[in-house]
Every structure is written in C-alpha cells, then in structure tokens.
N, C-alpha and C positions, 0 to 999 in steps of 0.2 A: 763592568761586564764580568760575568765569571759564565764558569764553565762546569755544563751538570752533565754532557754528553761523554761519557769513554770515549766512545768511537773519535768522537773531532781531538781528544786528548792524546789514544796513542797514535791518531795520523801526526801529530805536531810533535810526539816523540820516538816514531819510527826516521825522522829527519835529524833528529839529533846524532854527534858523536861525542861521546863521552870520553875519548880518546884522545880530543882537540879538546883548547883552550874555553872555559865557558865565553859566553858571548859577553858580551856589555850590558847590551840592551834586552831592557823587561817587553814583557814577560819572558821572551826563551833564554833570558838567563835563568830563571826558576825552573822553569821544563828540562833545562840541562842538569841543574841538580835535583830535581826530583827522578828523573833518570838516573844518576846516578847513586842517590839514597838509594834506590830500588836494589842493588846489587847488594848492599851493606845488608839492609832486611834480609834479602834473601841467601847470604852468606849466615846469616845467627839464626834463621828460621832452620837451613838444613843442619845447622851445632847443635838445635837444642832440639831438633827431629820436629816441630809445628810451628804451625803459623803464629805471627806476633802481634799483640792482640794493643788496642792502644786506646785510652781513658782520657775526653774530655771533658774535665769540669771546667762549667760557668757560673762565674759570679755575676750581680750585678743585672745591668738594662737589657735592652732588647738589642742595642749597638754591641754590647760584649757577643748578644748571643747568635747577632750574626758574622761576627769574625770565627766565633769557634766554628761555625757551620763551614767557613773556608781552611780551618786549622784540621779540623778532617777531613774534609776533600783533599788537600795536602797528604794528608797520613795517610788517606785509602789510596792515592795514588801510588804512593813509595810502597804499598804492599801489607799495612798493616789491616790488622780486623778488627770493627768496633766493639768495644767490650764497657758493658755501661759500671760495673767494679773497679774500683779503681784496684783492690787488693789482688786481682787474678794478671792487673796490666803491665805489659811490657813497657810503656812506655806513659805516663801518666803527666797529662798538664795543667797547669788551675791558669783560667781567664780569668783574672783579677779584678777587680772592683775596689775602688778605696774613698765613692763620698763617704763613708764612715767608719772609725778608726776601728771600729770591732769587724767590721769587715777585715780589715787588714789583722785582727789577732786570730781570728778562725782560720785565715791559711798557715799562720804560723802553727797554730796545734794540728791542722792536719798535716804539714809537712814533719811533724813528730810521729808522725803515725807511720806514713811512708818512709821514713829515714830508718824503722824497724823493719821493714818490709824488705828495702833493698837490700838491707844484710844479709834475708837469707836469698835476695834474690843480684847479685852484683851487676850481670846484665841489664839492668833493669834502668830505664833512663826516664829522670825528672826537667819538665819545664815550667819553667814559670814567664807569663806577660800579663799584658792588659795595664790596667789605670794604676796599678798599685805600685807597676815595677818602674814610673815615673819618677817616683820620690827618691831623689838621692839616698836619703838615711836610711828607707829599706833597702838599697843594692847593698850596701855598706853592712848591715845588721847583716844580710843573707851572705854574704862575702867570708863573715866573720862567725859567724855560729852556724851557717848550714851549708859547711859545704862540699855535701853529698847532692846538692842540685846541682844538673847540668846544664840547662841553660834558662837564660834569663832574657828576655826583652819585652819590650814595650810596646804602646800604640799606635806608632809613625810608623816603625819596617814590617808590620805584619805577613807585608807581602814577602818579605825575605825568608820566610821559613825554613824551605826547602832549603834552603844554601845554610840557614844556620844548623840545619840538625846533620846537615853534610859532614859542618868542621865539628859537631859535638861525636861522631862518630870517626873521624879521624885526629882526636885531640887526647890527650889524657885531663883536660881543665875542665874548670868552669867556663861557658862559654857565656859571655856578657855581651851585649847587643843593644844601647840602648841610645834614642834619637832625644836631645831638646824640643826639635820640630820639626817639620818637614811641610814642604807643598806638592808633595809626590802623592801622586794618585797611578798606582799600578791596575790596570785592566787586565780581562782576559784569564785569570785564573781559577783553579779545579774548586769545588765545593760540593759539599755535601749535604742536601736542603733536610730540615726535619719532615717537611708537609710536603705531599707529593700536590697539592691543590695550593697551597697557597703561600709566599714567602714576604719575607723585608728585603726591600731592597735602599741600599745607601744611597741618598741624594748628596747627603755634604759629610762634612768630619771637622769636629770642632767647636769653637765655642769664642765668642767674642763680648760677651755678656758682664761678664764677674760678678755676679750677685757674689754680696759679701760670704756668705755661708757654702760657696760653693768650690770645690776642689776642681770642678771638672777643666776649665779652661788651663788648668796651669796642668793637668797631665794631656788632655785631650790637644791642645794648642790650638794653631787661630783657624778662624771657618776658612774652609776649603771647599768647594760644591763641584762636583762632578759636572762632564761633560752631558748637555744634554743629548743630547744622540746616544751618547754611552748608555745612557740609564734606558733611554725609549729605545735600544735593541737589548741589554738586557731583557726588560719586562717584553718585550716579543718573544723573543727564545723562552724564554718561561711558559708563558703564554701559551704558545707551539708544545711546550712539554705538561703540560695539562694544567698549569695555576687558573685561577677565576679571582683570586683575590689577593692585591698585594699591599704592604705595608712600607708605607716610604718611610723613611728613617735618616732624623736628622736631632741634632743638640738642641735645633731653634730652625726649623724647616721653612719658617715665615723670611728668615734672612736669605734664603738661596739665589744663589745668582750672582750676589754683590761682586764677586771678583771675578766674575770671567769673563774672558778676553771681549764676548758679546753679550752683556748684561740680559740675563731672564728673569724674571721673577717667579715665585714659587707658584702665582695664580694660572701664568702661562704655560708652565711647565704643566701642571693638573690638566688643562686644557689638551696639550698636544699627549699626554698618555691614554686620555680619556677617548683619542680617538683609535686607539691599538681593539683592533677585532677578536671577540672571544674575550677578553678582560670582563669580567660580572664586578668587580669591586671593587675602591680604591680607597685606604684608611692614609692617613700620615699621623705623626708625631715625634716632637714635640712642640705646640706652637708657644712662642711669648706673645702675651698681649700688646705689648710697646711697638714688635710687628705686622702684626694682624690687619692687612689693609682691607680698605672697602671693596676692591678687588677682588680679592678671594673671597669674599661673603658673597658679593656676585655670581663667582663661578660654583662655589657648591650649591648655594641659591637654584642654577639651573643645571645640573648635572644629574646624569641620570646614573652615576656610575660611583661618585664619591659618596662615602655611608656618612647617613644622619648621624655624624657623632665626633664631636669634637674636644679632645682634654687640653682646656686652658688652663691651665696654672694658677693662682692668683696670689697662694701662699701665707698671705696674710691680709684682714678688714681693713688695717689701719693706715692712713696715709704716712701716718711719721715713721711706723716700722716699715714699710715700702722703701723710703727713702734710707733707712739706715740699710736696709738689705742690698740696695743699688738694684732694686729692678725696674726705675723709672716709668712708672705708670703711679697714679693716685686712686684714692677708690672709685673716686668718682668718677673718672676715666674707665675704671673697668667696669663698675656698674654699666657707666653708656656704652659701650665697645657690648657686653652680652644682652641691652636692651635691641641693639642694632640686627644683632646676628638673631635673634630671637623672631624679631617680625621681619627680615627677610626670608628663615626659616623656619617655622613657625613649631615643627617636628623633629626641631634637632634636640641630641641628649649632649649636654653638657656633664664632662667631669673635670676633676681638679683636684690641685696637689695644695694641701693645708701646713702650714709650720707654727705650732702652738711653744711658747716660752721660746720666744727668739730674748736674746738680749736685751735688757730695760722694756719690755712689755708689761704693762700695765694693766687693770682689771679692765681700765676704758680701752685700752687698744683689743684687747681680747674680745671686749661686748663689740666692737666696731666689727669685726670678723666672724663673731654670731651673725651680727645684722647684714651683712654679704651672703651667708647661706642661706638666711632665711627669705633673702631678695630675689637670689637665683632661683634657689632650689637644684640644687644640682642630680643629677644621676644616682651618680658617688662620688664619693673623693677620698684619695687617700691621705690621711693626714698623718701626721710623723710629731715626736717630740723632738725639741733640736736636740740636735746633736754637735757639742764643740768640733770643731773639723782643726788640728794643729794645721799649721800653714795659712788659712784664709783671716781675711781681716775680721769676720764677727768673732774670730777664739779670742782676739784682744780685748773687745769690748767692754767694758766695767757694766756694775747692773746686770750680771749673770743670773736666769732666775733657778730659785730651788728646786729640786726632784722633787717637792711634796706640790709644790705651785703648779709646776708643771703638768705634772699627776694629774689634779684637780680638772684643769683646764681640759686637760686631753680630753677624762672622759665626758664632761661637760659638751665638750665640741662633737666625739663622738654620735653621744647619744642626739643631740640635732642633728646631725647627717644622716643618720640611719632611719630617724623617725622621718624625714624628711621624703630621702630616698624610696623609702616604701610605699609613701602617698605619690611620688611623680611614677616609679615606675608600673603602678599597679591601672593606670588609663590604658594601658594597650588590652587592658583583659576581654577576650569576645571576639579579637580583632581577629585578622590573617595578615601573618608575618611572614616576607622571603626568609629562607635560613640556609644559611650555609653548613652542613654539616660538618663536625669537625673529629668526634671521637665517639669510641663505643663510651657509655657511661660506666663512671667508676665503680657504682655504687650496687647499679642493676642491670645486670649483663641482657637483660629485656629492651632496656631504652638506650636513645642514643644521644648527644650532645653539640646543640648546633649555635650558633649565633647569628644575631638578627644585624639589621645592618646599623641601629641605634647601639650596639654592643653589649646585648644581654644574652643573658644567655637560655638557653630555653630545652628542655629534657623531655622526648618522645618517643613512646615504641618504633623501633626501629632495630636493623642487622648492618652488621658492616658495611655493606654492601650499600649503603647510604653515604660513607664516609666520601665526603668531598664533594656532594653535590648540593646545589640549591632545591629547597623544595618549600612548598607554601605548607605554614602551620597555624591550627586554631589554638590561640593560648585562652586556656582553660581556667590554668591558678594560678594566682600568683602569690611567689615566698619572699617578700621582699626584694631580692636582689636575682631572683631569676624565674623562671614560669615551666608550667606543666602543661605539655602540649599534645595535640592529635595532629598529625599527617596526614591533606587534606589530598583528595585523588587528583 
C-alpha cells in the first residue's frame, strides 16, 4: 500500500515528534525521518534563498519505474520540487538497472558528467540504487573512483530512504546501505504516481527462476508476494483517486502466492481485484510459461476486466537452448500452453521476449525459433541479441557465438516478426475498439493517444481533455504496429 493522499500524510506526521527517539517500527519510523529530512531541505532552501529542486532517473523495467515513483513521493514529501534536468537538480538519483553490462557503463559516464556539475554546485547531493548497486564489485569501483556520490543502496531497504538521506545530510561520508536479501515488505508509504488514471501496482518482488543468462535473481533476491489485502486496498484507494487501469507487476506473477502464510495463487488474486468497483482494467506482467496454470486461462477466459493481452516469454524455438537457459519448459510445451490459451481465448494478443545467439546456438536451433513465431504469430516481440551478463552461469559457457552470427540472426528474426506482426494486428481494421486514453500525441498536437485493451496503440482527433478516459474508436488504418482512428459518439 502506499500513499498518494497529503492530507492522510501530514495527519501521520502532525503526530510525530522529531524531538523523541525515532520509533522502531515501519512505516512511522520513515514518517519520523521524512519529517525530519523536512527541516534539513528547508534549512539549505532558506541558504540558498529557493526551493530545492530533485531529479529522478530510471533505468531499466517497469519494477525500477515504480520504486522511483515512491523515491519521489519521498523527496516531495521532505520538501523537494520535481525537476526532470538533472543539471539544474539539487539533489539527483539514478534507479539502476544492471541485466546488461552497458547498462551499468552508461551510469558510470553520467556520473562523470555530474561529478563536474557538483563542483560548481557542492551542495548538490548524489544517489545511487536499484539492481546495479547489488553487485559487490560496483560498491567497490564507486567507493574507490567516485567518491563524490552520496549515497548508495539497493533493492531490499528501498523503503529506508527517508532515514538514509537523513544520515547523508547529517554525515560528512559516503553513505552505503546495502541488503544481501531481505523478506521485508514495508506498507503504507508516500508516492508519487506518473498517471493520474492509471498505475503498477507490486504483487511480489523477486525472482526464483535463474534462467542462466539472467542477473535479476541474484540482485533482485527470492520471491516475496505481498499481502493480499495489502494490494486489494491499495488498488481501492487508487481506484477512489481516479485510476480505471492497473498494471500488476511482478518478476514471474504466475508464482504469487507461494509463500504466504495462506497460500493464493495469482488466478485468485485476479478474481478477488476484479471485483473492486470503478476498476475498468487489469494488465499484469511478467508471466513464465513453466507457471501459467489452467486456472488462470479460465479466469481471464471470463473476465470482463482483465485486457486481451498477454506477454509470454518464450525466448528461444529450441528445446536444447531451453534447457541450457534453465527455463524449464520445451517447445513443444509452449507451442501447447499458447494453443491452449488461444481457443480458450480466442482474441487474445500475444507478445514475447526473443534471445537470438544465445551460447552454442546453432543455425537448427535458430530455424526451430523461426518456426515458434511463425506458429504463434505473435503481436510483437521484443527480441534482443545476447548479451554476456559477468556473474550468470551462460558468461561461462563455451561455443559463444560471433557479432557477425549474431547480426545475421537478429535481423533474419527481426524481419519475421514484423512481417508477421503487421498481418495479425491489421484484423482489428473496421472494428470498434474500448480505448483508454492516455496522452496528447507527440507528433500532432491535433490527435491523441490511447490503447486498446489488446495493447495497441491507436491515434485520433482528440484534446486533452480526453486524457484518461475510455472511449469507443473506429480504427481506420492500420501502420503495422498501431492504427488511425475516429471517436465514435
């Protein structure tokens, strides 16, 4: 549960005293030092004569991008104001991301960038967390060549903010903060939503998987799933503050449940949010197909609330690279798993995540993975060339394939997904589609930018004043990956 209401915020910190011992227990041990951070801001806001202005960059998933949305609700509470530069901010953090190693050298050059900045600005204070500040060897490198950053942590105390930027302003140091793992789930704290209609909300945290190529389990740690209550009064309070559409958000959504104290699964869970009043929409992600019970094809099957659209993974055609990957499913498993989901739902959009030159890939395991998309047919899919990950078991693997192989493959796979793509999403043309409105369009300050509940996205005359609401559209055209629509009365 978090918290998007001032009002219920400074009731919980008009009770605090900042003059007594912080408390123990969360949350109002945070509310006691985000109260107290408050005085610190507002002590360097009256030195430097205005307000202090504070810069969140995110890297990375949809999981980083809704901890930052809490890493601001933090900072607007203590008194800062959002400033989307990081050069003009007081106070500037990078959410971190690290499946892939060049992810982790882009923070490094911008923190060269910042490291000139705070020279001329000394007040100026640096954070860094998220997936990247897991890795021993970067605390170490950042310890040792940068350390003009002020504080450092990870993905387990996120909830500890407040108290951390407490001691970074009563400390002359580096402040370091960082957990192996934890099973702590803190409730009840500030955030800062970017969509006034629609949010992610966290079901679990974590990862029990280990696909070989994957870093996330060893910074992420082991699944954890929130309370269900927690989460079905979350999405009511939302709900009550105007959302119609939420996005559940988990590493492997399909496992939820496993560990708590009264076992639910993720199908039941769908079921009892689905009955929260005033909710128009319900996405999750990410599923593994290894979890994907009959169950939940059932309940989206008859829901009238969960969107036709579901990203299954599959990663790779081939049984044998399957198995070297450790994602325990074969092809022929997943071919039947989306023949299954397909005639129980007959208008769902399938998408998926492709890994072209994984380790000892072969021209036949690559044709096996043509022959998957051309089976499906999927939506889209996002496909990726590997990338060695240092730390995970596929960087050892011998039989690494070439950047010229790789290449080849890519655009090879490419161009069948997209050819693909354009013939499955081009049957909606003629139809009328629900759409959720979501922005003014980038391009033509005339139209506006909505999505359907299959996840496409669709562009039509419209004014602001549209933003966030459902409305029926005739799609018109179609551009391959999205359509051109009228706003039906």
């Amino acid at each position: 549960m978090e918290y998007n209401n001032n009002k219920e915020i400074e009731k919980i910190l008009e009770e605090i005293d900042i003059s007594e011992e912080a408390p123990i227990e969360e949350p109002m041990r945070q509310y006691y030092f985000i109260k107290k951070g408050r005085a610190y801001v507002a002590e360097l806001s009256e030195k430097l004569d205005r307000p202090l202005y504070v810069c969140v960059n995110t890297f990375g998933c949809q999981m980083n991008a809704k901890d930052s949305e809490k890493l601001l609700g933090i900072l607007e509470q203590m008194g800062y104001k959002e400033e989307t530069d990081e050069n003009k901010a007081d106070f500037v953090i990078y959410n971190t991301c690290t499946v892939r190693e060049n992810a982790n050298l882009r923070v490094y050059g911008r923190l060269g960038q910042l490291n000139r900045i705070k020279k001329k600005n000394p007040h100026m204070m640096i954070g860094l967390c998220g997936c990247m500040m897991q890795e021993p060897e970067v605390v170490e490198k950042l310890k040792k060549s940068y350390r003009f950053v002020d504080l450092i942590f990870g993905t387990h105390n996120i909830y500890k903010f407040a108290e951390l930027i407490v001691t970074c302003f009563e400390s002359e140091r580096m402040v370091i903060d960082i957990w192996k793992d934890t099973d702590k789930i803190v409730e009840d704290l500030p955030t800062d939503r970017k969509y006034s209609f629609k949010s992610g909300v966290n079901i679990m945290f974590g990862c029990n998987n280990f696909c070989s190529y994957c870093i996330v389990p060893y910074v992420r740690g082991r699944e954890r799933s929130r309370n269900p209550k927690d989460i079905i009064r979350e999405i009511e309070k939302l709900v009550a503050d105007g959302v119609v559409e939420v996005m559940l958000l988990g590493q492997n959504v399909n496992s939820y449940g496993k560990n708590l104290d009264e076992p639910m699964t993720f199908a039941q869970l769908l079921q009892e949010i689905e009955k929260i009043e005033g909710l128009e929409r319900i996405r999750f992600m990410t599923s593994h197909p290894k979890d994907l019970s009959d169950e939940l094809i059932e309940v989206m099957a008859h829901s009238k609330k969960i969107c036709k659209h579901l990203h299954l993974p599959v990663q790779s055609g081939s049984t044998d690279i399957l198995k070297k990957m450790n994602r325990r499913y074969t092809k022929e498993q997943y071919l039947l798993l989306v023949e299954k989901i397909k005639k129980a739902i007959p208008d769902i959009s399938l998408t998926t995540d492709i890994i072209v030159g994984f380790p000892g890939e072969t021209e036949e395991d690559f044709q096996e993975t043509l022959d998957v998309v051309r089976k499906v047919r999927y939506d889209s899919a996002f496909t990726f060339q590997y990338s060695k990950r240092t730390g995970t078991p596929a960087a050892v693997l011998e039989d690494q394939i070439s950047p010229e192989v790789m290449k080849d493959r890519f655009d090879r796979l490419l161009k069948e997904v997209q050819t693909i793509s354009a013939e499955v999403c081009s049957v909606h043309k003629g139809t009328i589609q629900r759409v959720l409105v979501e922005t003014k369009n980038d391009h033509d300050e005339h139209l506006v930018t909505g999505r359907m509940s299959n996840n496409l996205l669709v562009h039509f005359p419209g004014d602001a004043s549209l933003i966030g609401k459902l409305v029926d559209v005739e799609l018109k055209e179609c551009h391959g990956f999205y359509y051109m629509g009228e706003i039906v009365s």
